[in-house]
C-alpha positions as CSV (number, residue, x, y, z in Angstrom):
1,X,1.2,-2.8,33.1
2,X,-1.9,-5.1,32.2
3,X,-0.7,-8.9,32.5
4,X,-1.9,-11.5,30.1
5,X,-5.4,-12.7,31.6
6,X,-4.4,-16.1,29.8
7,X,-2.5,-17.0,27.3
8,X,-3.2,-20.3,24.6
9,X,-1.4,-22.9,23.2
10,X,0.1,-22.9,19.7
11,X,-2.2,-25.6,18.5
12,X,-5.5,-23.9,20.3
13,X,-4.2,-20.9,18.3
14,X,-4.1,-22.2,14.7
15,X,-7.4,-23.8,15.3
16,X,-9.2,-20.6,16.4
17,X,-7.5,-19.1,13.5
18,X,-8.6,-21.9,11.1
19,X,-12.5,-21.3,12.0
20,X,-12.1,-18.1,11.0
21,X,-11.2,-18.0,8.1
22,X,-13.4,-17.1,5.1
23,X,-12.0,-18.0,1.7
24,X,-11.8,-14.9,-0.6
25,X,-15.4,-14.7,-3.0
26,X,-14.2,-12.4,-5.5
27,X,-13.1,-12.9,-8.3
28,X,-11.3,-10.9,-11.4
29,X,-10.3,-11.8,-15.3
30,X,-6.7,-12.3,-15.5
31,X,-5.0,-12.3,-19.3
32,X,-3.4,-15.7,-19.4
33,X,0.3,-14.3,-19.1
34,X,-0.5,-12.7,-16.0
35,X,-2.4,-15.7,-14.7
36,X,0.8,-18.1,-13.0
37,X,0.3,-18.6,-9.4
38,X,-3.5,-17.6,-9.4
39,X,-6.3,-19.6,-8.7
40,X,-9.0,-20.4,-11.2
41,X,-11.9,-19.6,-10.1
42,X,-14.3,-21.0,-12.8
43,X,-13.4,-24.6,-14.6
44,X,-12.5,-24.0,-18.6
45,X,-13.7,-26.5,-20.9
46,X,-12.5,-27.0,-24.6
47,X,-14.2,-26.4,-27.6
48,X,-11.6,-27.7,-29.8
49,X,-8.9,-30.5,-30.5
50,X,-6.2,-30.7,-29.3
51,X,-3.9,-31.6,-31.5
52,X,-6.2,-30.0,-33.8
53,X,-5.2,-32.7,-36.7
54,X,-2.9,-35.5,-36.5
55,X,0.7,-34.7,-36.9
56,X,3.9,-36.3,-37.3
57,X,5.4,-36.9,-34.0
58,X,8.9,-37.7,-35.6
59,X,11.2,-36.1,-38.5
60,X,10.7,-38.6,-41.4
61,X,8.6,-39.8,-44.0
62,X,4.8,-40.3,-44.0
63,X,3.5,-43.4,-45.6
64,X,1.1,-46.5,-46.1
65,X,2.2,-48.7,-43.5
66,X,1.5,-51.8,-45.3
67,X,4.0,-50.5,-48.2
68,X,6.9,-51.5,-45.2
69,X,5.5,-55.3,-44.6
70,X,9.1,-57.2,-44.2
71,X,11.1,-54.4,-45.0
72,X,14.7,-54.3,-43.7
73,X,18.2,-52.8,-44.5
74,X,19.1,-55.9,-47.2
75,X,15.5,-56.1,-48.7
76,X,14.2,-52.3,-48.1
77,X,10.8,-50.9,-49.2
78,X,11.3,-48.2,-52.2
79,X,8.8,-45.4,-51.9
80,X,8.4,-42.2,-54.0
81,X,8.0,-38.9,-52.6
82,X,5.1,-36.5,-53.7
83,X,5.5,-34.1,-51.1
84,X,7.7,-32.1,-48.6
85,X,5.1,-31.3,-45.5
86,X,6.4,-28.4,-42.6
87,X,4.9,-27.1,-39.6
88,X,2.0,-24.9,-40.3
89,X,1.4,-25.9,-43.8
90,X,-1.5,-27.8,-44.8
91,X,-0.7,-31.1,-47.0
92,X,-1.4,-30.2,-50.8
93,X,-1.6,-34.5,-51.7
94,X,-2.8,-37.6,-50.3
95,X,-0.8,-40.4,-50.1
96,X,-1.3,-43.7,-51.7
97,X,0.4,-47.0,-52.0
98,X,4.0,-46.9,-53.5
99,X,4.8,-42.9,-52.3
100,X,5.3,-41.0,-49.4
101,X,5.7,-37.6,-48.2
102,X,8.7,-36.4,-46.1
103,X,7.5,-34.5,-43.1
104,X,8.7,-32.4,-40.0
105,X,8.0,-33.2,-36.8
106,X,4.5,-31.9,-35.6
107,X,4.1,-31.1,-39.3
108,X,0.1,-32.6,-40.2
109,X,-0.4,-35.8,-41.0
110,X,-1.7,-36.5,-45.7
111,X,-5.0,-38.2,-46.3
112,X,-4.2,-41.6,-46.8
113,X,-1.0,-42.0,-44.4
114,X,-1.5,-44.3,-41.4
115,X,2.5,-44.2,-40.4
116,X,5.3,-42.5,-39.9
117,X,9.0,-44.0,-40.1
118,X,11.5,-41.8,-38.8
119,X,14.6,-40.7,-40.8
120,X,16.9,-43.0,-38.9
121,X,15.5,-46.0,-40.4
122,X,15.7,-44.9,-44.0
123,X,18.6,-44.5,-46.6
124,X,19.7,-41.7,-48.6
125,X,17.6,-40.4,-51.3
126,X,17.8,-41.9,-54.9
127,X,16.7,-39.1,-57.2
128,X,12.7,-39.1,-55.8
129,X,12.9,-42.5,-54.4
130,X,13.6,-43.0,-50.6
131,X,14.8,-46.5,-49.1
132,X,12.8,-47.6,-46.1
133,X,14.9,-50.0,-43.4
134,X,11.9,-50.7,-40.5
135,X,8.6,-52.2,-41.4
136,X,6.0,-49.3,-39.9
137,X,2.9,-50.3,-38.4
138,X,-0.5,-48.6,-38.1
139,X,-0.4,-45.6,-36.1
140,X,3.0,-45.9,-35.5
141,X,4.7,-42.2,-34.6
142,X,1.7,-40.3,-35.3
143,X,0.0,-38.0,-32.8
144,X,-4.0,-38.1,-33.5
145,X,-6.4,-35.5,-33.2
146,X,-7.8,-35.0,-30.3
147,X,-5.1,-37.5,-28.6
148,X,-4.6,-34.8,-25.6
149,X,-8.0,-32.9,-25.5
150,X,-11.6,-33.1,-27.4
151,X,-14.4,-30.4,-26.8
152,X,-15.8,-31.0,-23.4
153,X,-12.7,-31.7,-22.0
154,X,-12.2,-29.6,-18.5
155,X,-8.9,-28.3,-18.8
156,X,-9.1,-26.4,-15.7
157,X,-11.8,-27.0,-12.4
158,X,-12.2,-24.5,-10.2
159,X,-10.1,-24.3,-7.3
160,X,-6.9,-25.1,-9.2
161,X,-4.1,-23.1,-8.7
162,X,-2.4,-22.3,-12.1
163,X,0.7,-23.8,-12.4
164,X,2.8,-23.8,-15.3
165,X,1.3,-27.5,-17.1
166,X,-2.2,-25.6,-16.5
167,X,-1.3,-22.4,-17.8
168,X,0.2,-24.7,-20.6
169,X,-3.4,-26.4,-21.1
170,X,-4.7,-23.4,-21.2
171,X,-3.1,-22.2,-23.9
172,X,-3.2,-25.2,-25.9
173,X,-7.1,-24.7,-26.4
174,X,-6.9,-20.7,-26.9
175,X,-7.9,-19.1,-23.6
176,X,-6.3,-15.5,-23.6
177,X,-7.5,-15.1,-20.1
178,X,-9.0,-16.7,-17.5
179,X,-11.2,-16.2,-14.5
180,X,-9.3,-16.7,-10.8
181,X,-10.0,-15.4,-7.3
182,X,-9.3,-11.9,-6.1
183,X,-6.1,-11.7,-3.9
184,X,-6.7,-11.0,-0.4
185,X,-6.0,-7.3,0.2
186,X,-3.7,-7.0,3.0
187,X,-3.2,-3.6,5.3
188,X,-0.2,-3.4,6.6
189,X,0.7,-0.9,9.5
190,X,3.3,-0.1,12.4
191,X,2.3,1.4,15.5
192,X,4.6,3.4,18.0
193,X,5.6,7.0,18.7
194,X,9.5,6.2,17.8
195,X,8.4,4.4,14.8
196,X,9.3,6.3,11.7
197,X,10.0,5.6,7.8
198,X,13.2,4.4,6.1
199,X,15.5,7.7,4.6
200,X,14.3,10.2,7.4
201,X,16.8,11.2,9.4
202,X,17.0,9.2,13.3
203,X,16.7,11.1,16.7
204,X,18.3,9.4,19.7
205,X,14.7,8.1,20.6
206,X,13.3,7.1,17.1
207,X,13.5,3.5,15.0
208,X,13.1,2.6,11.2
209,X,10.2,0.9,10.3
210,X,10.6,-2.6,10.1
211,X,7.9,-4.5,10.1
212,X,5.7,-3.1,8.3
213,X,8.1,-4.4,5.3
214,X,8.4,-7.7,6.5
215,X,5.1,-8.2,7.0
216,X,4.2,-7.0,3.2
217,X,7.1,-9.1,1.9
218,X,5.5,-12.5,3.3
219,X,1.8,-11.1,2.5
220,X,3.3,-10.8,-1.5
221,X,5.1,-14.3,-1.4
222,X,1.9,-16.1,0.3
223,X,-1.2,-14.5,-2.6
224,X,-2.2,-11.3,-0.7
225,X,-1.9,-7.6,-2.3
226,X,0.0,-6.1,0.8
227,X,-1.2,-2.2,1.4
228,X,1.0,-0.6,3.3
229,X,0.3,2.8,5.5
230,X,2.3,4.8,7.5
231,X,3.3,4.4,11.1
232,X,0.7,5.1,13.8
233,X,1.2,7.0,16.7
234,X,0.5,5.7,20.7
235,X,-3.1,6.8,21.1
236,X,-6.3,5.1,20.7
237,X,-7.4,8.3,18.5
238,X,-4.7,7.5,16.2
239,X,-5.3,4.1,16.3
240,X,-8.8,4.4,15.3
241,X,-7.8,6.3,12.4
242,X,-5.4,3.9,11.3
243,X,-8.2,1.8,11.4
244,X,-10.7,3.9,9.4
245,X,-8.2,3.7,6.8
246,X,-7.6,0.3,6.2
247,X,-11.5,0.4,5.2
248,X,-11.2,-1.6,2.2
249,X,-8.5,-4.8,3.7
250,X,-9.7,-8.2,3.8
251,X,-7.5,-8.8,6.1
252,X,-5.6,-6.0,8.7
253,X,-2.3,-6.3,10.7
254,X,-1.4,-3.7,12.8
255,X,2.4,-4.9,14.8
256,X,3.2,-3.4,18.0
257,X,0.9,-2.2,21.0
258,X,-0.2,-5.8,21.7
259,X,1.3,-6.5,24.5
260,X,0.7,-5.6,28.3
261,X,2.0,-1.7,28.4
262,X,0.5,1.4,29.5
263,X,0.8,2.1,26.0
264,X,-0.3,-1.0,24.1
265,X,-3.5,0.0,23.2
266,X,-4.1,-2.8,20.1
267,X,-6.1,-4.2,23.0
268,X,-8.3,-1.4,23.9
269,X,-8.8,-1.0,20.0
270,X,-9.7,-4.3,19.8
271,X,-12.4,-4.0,23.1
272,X,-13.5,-1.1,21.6
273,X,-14.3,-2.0,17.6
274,X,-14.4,-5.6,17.8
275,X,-14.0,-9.3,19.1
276,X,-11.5,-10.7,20.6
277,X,-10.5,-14.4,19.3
278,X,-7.2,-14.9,21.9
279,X,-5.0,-12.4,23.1
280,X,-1.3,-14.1,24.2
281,X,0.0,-17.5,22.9
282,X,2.7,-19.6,24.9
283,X,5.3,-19.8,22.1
284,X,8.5,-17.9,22.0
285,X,9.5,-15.1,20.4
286,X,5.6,-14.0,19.9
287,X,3.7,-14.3,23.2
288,X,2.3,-11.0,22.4
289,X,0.1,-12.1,19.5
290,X,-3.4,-10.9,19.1
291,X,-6.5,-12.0,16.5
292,X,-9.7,-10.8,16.5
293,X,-12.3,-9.8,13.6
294,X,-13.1,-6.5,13.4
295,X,-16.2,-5.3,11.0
296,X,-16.3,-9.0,10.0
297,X,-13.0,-8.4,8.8
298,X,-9.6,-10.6,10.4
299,X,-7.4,-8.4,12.4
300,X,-4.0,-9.8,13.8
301,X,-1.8,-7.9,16.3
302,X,1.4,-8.6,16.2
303,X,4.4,-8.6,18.4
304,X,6.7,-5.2,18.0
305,X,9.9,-6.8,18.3
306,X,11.0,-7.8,14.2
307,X,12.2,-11.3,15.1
308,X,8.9,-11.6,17.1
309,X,6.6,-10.6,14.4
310,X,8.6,-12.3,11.3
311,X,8.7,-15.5,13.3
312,X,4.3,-15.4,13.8
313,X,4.0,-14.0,10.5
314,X,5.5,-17.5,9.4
315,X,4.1,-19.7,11.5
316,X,0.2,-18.0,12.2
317,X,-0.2,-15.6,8.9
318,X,0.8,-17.5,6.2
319,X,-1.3,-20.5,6.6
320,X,-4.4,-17.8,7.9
321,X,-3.8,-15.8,4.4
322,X,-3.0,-18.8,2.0
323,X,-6.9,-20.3,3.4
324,X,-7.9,-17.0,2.8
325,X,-6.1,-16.5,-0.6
326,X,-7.3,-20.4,-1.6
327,X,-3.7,-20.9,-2.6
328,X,-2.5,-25.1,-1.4
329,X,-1.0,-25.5,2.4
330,X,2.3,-24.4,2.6
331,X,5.0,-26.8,2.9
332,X,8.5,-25.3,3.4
333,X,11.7,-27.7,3.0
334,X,12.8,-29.6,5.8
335,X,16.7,-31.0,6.2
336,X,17.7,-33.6,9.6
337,X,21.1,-32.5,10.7
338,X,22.8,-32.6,13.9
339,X,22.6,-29.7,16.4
340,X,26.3,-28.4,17.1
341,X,25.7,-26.9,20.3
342,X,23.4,-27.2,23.2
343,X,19.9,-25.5,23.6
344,X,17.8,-24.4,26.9
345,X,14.0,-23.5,26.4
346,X,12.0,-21.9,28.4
347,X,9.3,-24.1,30.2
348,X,5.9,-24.0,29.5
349,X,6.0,-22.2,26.2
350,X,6.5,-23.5,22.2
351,X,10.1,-21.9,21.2
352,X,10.7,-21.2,17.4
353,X,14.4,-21.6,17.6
354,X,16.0,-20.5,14.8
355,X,19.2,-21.8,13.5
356,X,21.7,-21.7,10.8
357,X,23.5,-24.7,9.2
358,X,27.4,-24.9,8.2
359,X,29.0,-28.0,7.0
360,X,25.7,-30.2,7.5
361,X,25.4,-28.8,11.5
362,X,22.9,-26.5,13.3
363,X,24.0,-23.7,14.7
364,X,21.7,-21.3,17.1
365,X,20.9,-18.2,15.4
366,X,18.8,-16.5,18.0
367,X,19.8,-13.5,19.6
368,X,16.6,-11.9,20.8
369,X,13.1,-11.3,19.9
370,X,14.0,-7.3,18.7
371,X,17.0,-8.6,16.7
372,X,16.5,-8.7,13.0
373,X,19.2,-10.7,12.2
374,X,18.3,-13.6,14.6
375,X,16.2,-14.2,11.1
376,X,17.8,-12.3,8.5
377,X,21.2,-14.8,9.3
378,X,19.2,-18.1,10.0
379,X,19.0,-20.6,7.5
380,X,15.2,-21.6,9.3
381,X,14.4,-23.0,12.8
382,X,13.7,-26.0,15.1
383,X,10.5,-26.3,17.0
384,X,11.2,-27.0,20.8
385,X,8.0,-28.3,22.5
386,X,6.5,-26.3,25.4
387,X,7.4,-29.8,27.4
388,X,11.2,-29.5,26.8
389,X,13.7,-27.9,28.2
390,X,16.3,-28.4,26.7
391,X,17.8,-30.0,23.7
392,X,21.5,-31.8,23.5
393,X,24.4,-31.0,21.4
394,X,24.8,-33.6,18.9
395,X,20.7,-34.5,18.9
396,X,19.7,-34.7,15.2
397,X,16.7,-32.1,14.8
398,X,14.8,-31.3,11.5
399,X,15.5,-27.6,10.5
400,X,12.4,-26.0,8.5
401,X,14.2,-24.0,6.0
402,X,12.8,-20.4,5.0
């Protein structure tokens, strides 16, 4: 056994973690369907209108407004209609004083109108004459060109992450595709001689890969492209390989062998290849958490145990590879509900407790950092400061929810 020369606080850790991160440079041409969730990486400015002519923002008539002054439903304007107008056909008159053209909503707008009244304020049709209840005024229900964007306009700045109005905008001025930042690619690797894949069969000493999905699954929901390889065995040969072959990451995790065993050799990878950013933080489940960069490129070593590694995959990873991926800080949902039994930390370290809610009450959840289901059957967890020991039944506690 090698005991932890040190180990650092939660805090110290995310700041060493923040300095190093290097946002992602490249960048890629997405088609505009494929484009949700990215983030632009050059701004887009309009060469056109939008609208691209002035439309009718209501179902009803187009016409002069002053043709309307004082009308009402016992003295109403009489107008006569030249024209039907729809969507995406151009007018074929203008309008002057004394007629009007019914028109569909978004339909263009004739030379020569200035209003539109909408259907609800006129009568029923008298052979090609229309009755008019409302005076209009200028402008009134019309939606001019250019009202939303002119040529020039930035639709997009770079740095924007592509949510569905933007994508919307987008699309609005004719971009099929836009420029956005490469995701982060992400390897993804478990070490251990009993580590083997899902569908072969088990031997009394052997264990299905776990983390290795886990770790992919939170890499895919947080921007990254998640590479996975296959299991590596308990040797710093084998480790080394691993390594070679994750060439082309921006970003590595290897879970397992970073703790203090004869056969934890993430370390003496680490000594070996690279430099070592902290090794050991006082939080629990995941004291066993290394980072270090590697051939300039971010390599985390994570805890073995599943709960272990899920739990500082959420709190260390995500934020690390959102920075990376340029994608916004990550704010999960919070609830404050009573805890419905009583809770004992460990002193001196920063517990993730995790917890699950029934009828508006926390419940623990944890069994044990090498138990899935301490996650897989939590609703989210409580933070327990490395200054408490304890936390009372009935104490209200805010639960971040996964």
């Amino acid at each position: 056994m090698r005991p932890f020369a040190s180990t650092i606080s939660i805090d110290e850790a995310r700041q060493r973690l923040t300095a190093s991160v290097r946002p992602i440079e490249r960048t890629e041409i997405v088609p505009l369907a494929d484009a949700a969730g990215r983030v632009a990486a050059a701004d887009v400015v309009s060469t056109i209108f939008v609208p691209p002519f002035s439309r009718s923002a209501m179902d009803g008539y187009a016409i002069v407004a002053a043709d309307t002054h004082d009308a009402s439903r016992e003295h109403p304007a009489r107008l006569r209609i030249i024209e039907r107008i729809y969507t995406g056909h151009a007018p074929a008159r203008a309008i002057r004083s004394g007629c009007c053209a019914e028109i569909a909503t978004g339909a263009p707008l004739p030379n020569g109108a200035d209003a539109v009244v909408m259907v609800e304020d006129t009568g029923p049709r008298q052979g090609d004459d229309v009755p008019i209840f409302a005076q209009a005024l200028p402008g009134q229900h019309i939606g001019r060109k250019g009202a939303d964007i002119s040529p020039g306009d930035a639709v997009v700045r770079t740095g924007d992450l592509l949510n569905p109005s933007r994508i919307g905008a987008l699309a609005a001025i004719g971009q099929p595709s836009v420029r956005v930042f490469a995701r982060p690619r992400v390897a993804v690797l478990s070490t251990g001689n009993e580590v083997i894949e899902p569908g072969c069969p088990l031997d009394g000493a052997q264990i299905y890969d776990v983390n290795r999905f886990t770790l992919a699954a939170v890499v895919h929901a947080h921007g990254g492209i998640a590479n996975p390889h296959a299991p590596a065995r308990d040797t710093l040969d084998a480790l080394e390989a691993a390594l070679d072959g994750c060439r082309d990451a921006d970003v590595v995790i290897f879970s397992g062998g970073s703790s203090v065993g004869d056969r934890d050799l993430v370390i003496d990878l680490v000594q070996k290849r690279g430099q070592m950013i902290f090794h050991g933080i006082a939080v629990r489940p995941g004291k066993p958490t290394a980072f270090a960069i590697i051939n300039n490129v971010p390599f985390f070593g994570m805890p073995g145990n599943p709960t272990s590694c899920l739990s500082n995959a959420y709190i260390l990873l995500v934020p690390f590879l959102r920075a990376t991926a340029r994608l916004p800080l990550y704010a999960p949902r919070t609830v404050s509900v009573p805890l419905g039994k009583r809770i004992v930390s460990p002193a001196g370290r920063h517990q993730f407790y995790t917890v699950r809610i029934n009828d508006g009450i926390a419940y623990p959840a944890f069994k044990g950092s090498g138990e899935i289901t301490s996650l897989s059957r939590a609703d989210g967890y409580i933070e327990i400061p490395s200054d408490q020991s304890s936390i009372d039944e009935g104490t209200v506690v805010t639960v971040i929810l996964f």
